[in-house]
C-alpha positions in Angstrom: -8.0 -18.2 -5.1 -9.6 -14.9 -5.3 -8.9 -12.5 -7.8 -7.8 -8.8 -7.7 -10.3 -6.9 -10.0 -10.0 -3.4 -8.8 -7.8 -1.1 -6.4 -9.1 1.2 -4.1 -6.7 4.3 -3.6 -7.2 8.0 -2.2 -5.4 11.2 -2.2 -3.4 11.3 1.1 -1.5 14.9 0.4 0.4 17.1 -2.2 4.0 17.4 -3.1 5.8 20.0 -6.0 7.5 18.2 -9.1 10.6 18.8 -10.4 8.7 21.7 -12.9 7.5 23.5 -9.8 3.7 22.2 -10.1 1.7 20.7 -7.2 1.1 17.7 -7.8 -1.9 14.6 -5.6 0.0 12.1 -3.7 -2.3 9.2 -4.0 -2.0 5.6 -1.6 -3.6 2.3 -2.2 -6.0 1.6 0.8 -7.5 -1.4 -0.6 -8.9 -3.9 -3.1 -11.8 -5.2 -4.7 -11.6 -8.7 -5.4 -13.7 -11.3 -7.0 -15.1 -13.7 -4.6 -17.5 -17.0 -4.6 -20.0 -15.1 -3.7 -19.4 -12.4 -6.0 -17.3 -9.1 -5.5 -16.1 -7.6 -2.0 -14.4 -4.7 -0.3 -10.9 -5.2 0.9 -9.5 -2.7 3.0 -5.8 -2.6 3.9 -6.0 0.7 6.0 -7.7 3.7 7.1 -5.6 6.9 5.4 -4.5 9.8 7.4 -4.6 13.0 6.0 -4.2 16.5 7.6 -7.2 17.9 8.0 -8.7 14.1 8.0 -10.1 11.6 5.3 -13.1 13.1 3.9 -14.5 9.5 2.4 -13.9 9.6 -1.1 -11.7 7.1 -3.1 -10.5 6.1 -6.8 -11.7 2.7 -8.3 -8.8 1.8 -10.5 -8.0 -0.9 -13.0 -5.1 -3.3 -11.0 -1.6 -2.0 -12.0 0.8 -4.6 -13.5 3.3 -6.5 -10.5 5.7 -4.7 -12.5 4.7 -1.4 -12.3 3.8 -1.7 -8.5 6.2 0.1 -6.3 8.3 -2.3 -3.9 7.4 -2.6 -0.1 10.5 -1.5 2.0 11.6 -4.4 3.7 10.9 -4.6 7.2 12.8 -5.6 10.1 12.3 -8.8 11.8 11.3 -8.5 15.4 11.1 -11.9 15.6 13.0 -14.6 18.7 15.9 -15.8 17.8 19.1 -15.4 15.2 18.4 -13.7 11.9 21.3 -14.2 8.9 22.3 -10.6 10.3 23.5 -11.4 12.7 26.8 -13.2 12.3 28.4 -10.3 13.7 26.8 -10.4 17.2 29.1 -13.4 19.8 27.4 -16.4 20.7 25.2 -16.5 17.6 
């Protein structure tokens, strides 16, 4: 099993805080994970940016699973009956 040794992340826009300062919003793009054959590049996607990506990106130390921020849940698009639908005849 491979092992997650760094995160790759990037600044993908700004927002303003609460206290009225602008503030990076930042996205993980990918990993860096440890490997047989020693460490390799993991990307997850390409960031968009207005204006576009100009190349650079953050190394960072792997956050904790608890500190991670939860994917939304996606919808199935999947054949066939889902547990949602019990409300749907003939299902």
């Amino acid at each position: 099993m491979s092992k997650v040794i760094k995160e790759i992340s990037c600044i993908v826009g700004q927002y303003t805080n609460a206290q009225g300062e602008q503030k990076n919003r930042y996205q993980r793009i990918g990993s860096i994970i440890d490997t047989k054959n020693g460490p390799m590049l993991k990307l997850d996607v390409i960031p968009l940016r207005e204006g576009s990506w100009d190349g650079w990106a953050y190394i960072n130390d792997p956050k904790p699973k608890e500190d991670r921020p939860q994917a939304p849940q996606r919808e199935s698009y999947g054949y066939g009956p889902s547990a949602d639908d019990d409300d749907i005849p003939g299902f």
